[in-house]
N, C-alpha and C positions, 0 to 999 in steps of 0.2 A: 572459444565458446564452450570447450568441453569442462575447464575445472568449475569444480561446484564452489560455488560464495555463500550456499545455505544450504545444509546436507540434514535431514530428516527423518528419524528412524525410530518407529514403533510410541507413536507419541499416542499418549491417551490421556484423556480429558472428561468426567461429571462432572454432574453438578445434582446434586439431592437422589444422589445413584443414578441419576439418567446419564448412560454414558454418551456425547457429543461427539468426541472425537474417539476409535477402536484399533488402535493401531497404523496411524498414519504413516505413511511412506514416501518422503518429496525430497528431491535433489534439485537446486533451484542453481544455473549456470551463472557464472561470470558474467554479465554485461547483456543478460537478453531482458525480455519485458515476457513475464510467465503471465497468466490470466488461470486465477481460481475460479474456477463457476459450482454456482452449486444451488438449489432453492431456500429455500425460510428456515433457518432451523437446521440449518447443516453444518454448521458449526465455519465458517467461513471467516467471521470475525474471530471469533477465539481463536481460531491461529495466528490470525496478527497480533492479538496481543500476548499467544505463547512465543515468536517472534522478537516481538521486542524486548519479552521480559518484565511485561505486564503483570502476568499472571506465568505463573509456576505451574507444567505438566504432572497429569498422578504417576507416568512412568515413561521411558522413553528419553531423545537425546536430541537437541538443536545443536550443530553445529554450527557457528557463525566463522568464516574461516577455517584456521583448524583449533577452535575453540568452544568447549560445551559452555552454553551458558545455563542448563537448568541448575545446576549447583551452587553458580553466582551468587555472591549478595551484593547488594543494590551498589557497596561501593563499586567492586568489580565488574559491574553492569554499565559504569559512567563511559568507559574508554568504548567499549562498544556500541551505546546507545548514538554515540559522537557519529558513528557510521552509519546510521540511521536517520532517517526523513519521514513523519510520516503524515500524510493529507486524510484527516477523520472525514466521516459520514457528514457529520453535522458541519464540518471544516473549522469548528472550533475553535473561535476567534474571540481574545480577551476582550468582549464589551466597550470597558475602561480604558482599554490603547488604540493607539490611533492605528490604521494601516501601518505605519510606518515601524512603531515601535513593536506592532504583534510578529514584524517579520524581524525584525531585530532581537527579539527575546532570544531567543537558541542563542545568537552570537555574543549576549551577554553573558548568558547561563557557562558557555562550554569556552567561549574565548578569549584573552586578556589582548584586545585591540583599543588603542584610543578611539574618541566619539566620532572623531573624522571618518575613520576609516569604516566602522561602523554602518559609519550614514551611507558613504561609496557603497556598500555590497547593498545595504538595503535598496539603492537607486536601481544596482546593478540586476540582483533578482525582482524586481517588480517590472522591472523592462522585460525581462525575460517571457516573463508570463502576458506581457502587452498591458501590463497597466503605470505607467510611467506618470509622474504628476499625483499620485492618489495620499502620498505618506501622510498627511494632514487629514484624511476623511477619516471620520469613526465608522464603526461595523456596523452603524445603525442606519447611515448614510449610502451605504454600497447593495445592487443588488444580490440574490443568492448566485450566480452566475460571478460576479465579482467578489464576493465573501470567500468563493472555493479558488480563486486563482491566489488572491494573496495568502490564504493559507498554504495553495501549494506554494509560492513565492519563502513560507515561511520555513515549508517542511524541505527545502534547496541550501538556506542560509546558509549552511555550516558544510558545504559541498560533499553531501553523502556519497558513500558509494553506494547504497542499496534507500531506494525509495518507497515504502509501503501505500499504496489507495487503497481505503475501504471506501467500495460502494462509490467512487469520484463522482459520478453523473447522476446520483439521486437523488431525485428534486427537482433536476432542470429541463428547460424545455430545449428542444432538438437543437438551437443551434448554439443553448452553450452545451450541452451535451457535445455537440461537434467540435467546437470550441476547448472543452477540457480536452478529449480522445486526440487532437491534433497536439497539444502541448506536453501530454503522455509521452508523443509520438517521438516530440521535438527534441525534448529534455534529456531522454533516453541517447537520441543521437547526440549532441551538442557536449552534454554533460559527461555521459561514457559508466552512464550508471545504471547498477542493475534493477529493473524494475519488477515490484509484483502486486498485480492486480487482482480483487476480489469485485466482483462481482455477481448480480443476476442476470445480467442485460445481455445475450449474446452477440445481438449485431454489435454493442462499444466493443467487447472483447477482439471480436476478427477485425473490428478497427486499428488496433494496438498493437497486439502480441503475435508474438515470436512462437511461445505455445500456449497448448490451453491444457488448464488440468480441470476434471469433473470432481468433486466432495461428494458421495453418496455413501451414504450408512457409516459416517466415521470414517472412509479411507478414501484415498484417490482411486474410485474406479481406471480411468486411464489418463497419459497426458500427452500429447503431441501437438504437432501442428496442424492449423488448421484443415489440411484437406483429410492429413489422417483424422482428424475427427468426425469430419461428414461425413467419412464412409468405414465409419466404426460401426461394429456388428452386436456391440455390447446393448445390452437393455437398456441400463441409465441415461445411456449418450442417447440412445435413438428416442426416451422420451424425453431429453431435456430437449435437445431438436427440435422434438414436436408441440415441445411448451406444456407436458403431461407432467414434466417432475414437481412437481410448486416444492414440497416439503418432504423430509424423510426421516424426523427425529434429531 
């Protein structure tokens, strides 16, 4: 659990001069489930997608393995992107494909498998997530509780090592809330992949992870686990706690 799988050093991020991100600092381990918290505006997504390789840092170094990828060009970005899964806010699901085929995209895009086999993993991750039977409904058809499981089903396809959630649980009501936080839980175990989670929510968080990191003013105030958090002495930690952080730039 100690080698780092995404190593983090002095990342900075504007945008119209407002700087977002001011020197970031995160070492994210091999095989655990880390929880980003942070309020509105904390730049909590922008790291995901400085992360994936979305977006390009103004200074500063991702390690992915033992490999930077700020320097990447997009071809360069395909082998690593392959290690990557990740479940959007909106869970963002192609309209136009059926369940079936929205989880099957990645395994088209990145894999040269026949249709058979194809279809086998799309069966295989949509049981995972408990929706078995659905590969025929469109996105228009399923609720928002079911829209976020087959995209996480989606963001699984290509057996990442490393799984990005922005925001999994926003939107839903408590028991898919429960519902996603448990397959979080599952996936991590089952699959042997390292997960990291951005959030606002803290009760999903201590449902999940392994640790929690804080986002305040651009850097990780602190990151540990959960009981070092509750009885962290830090400012930030004792008002997000208190539900006093909402936002910080």
């Amino acid at each position: 659990m100690d080698e780092l799988i995404i190593d983090i050093h002095g990342l900075r991020k504007a945008y119209d001069g407002l700087g977002v991100l001011q020197g970031l600092d995160l070492g994210i381990r091999k095989g655990e489930t880390i929880t980003i918290l942070g309020g509105s505006g904390t730049g909590k997504s922008v790291l995901l997608r400085l992360i994936t390789g979305l977006e390009k840092p103004d200074e500063g170094s991702i390690l992915i393995g033992d490999k930077d990828i700020v320097p990447m060009n997009e071809d360069e970005m395909l082998p690593i992107r392959r290690k990557m899964g990740m479940l959007f806010q909106s869970a963002a699901l192609f309209d136009s494909l059926t369940a079936g085929d929205n989880v099957a995209y990645p395994i088209r895009v990145h894999l040269a498998l026949p249709e058979e086999e194809i279809q086998s993993i799309v069966t295989e991750k949509l049981g995972l997530v408990g929706l078995e039977g659905v590969e025929n409904k469109m996105p228009a058809e399923l609720s928002g509780g079911m829209k976020k499981r087959v995209a996480l089903a989606r963001a699984i396809a290509i057996d990442p090592e490393i799984v990005l959630y922005d925001e999994p649980t926003a939107g839903l009501d408590p028991g898919n809330t429960k519902r996603i936080n448990h397959l979080i839980v599952e996936l991590q175990r089952i699959l042997k992949v390292t997960s990291v989670v951005v959030t606002h929510d803290l009760n999903s968080a201590y449902a999940v992870t392994d640790r929690l990191a804080l986002l305040s003013r651009g850097r990780i105030a602190t990151v540990g686990a959960e009981r070092d958090f509750q009885a962290s002495t830090i400012e930030e930690v004792r008002r997000f706690i208190a539900g006093e952080l909402i936002e910080d730039g």
